[in-house]
N, C-alpha and C positions, 0 to 999 in steps of 0.2 A: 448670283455673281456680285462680288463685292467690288468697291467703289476702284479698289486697287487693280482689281482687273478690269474695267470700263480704260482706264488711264492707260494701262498697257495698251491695248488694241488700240486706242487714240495712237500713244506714240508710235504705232507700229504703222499705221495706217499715212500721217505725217511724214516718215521716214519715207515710205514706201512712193507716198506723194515730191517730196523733195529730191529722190532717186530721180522719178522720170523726168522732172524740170531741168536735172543736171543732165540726163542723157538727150532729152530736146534741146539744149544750148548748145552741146556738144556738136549733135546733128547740124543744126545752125552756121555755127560756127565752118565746120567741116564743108556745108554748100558754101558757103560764102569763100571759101579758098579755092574752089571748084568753077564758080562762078565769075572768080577775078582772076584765077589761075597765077594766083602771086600767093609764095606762106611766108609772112614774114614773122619775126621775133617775136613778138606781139600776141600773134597767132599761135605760136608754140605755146608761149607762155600761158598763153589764157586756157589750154588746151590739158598744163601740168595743174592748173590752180581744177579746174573740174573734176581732174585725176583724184586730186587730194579732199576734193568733198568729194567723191563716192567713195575713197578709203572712210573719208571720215564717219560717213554714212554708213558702209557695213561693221566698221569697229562698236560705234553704236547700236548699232540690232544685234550683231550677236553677243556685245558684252553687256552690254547697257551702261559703258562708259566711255568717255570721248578722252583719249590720251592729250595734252592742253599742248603735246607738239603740234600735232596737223593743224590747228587755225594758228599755231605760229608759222609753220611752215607757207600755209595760203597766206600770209599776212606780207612775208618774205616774198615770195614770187608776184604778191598784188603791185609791190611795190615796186620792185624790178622792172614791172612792165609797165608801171607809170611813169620810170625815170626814161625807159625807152621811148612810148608815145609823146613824151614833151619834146613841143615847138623848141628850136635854139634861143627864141627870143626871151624866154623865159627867165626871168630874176634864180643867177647861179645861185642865190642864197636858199631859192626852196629845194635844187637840187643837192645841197649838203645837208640839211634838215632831214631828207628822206633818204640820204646814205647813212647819216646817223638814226634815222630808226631802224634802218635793216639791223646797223652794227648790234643794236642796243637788243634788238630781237636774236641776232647771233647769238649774243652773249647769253642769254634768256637760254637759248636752246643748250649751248655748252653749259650750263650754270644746271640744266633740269639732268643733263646726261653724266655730271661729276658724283651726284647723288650716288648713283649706282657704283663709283671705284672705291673701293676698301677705304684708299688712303685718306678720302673727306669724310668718311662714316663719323660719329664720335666714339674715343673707346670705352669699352662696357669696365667700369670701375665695379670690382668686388667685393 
């Protein structure tokens, strides 16, 4: 067995590892709503960011590439639910700071999906 396949099983084994920590926080998470018997935004939210590491997680085991949407996408929802957990007493200036990196990440995500439309391709000069 060559060094290249030692490195696979590592990755696989990782992946495999980082699944069940995501499906234990989940669980976690899930008593804790159970237990307080209140779901708030918060709760959801942390609930879509999990969602999107175990997409991210099977996209990598079966392709063995991570599309650079999904940690934008978790990046997106981490942030939404930190603008929701903040106190009101909080300096408004760090809540436009983190409206502006969602935007900035929006744009990130429209800017990787324009790729794909004909009309920004460059044309093939022959």
């Amino acid at each position: 067995m060559n060094a290249s396949k030692y490195f696979d099983v590592i990755e696989k084994v990782i992946l495999i590892i980082l699944l069940v920590a995501t499906i234990t926080a989940i669980g976690q998470e899930i008593q804790k709503v159970f237990v307080t018997g209140i779901v708030s935004l918060a709760d959801i939210l942390l609930l879509f960011i999990f969602l999107e590491v175990i997409g991210m997680i099977k996209e990598y085991y079966v392709t063995n590439r991570i599309a650079i949407s999904h940690p934008i996408f978790i990046a997106i929802t981490a942030l939404a639910r930190l603008i929701i957990l903040q106190r009101k007493d909080f300096d408004p200036v760090i809540l436009i700071y983190e409206a502006g990196a969602i935007l900035i990440l929006s744009l990130a995500i429209l800017a990787l999906r324009a790729r794909k439309i004909a009309f920004f391709r460059p044309k093939k000069i022959n």
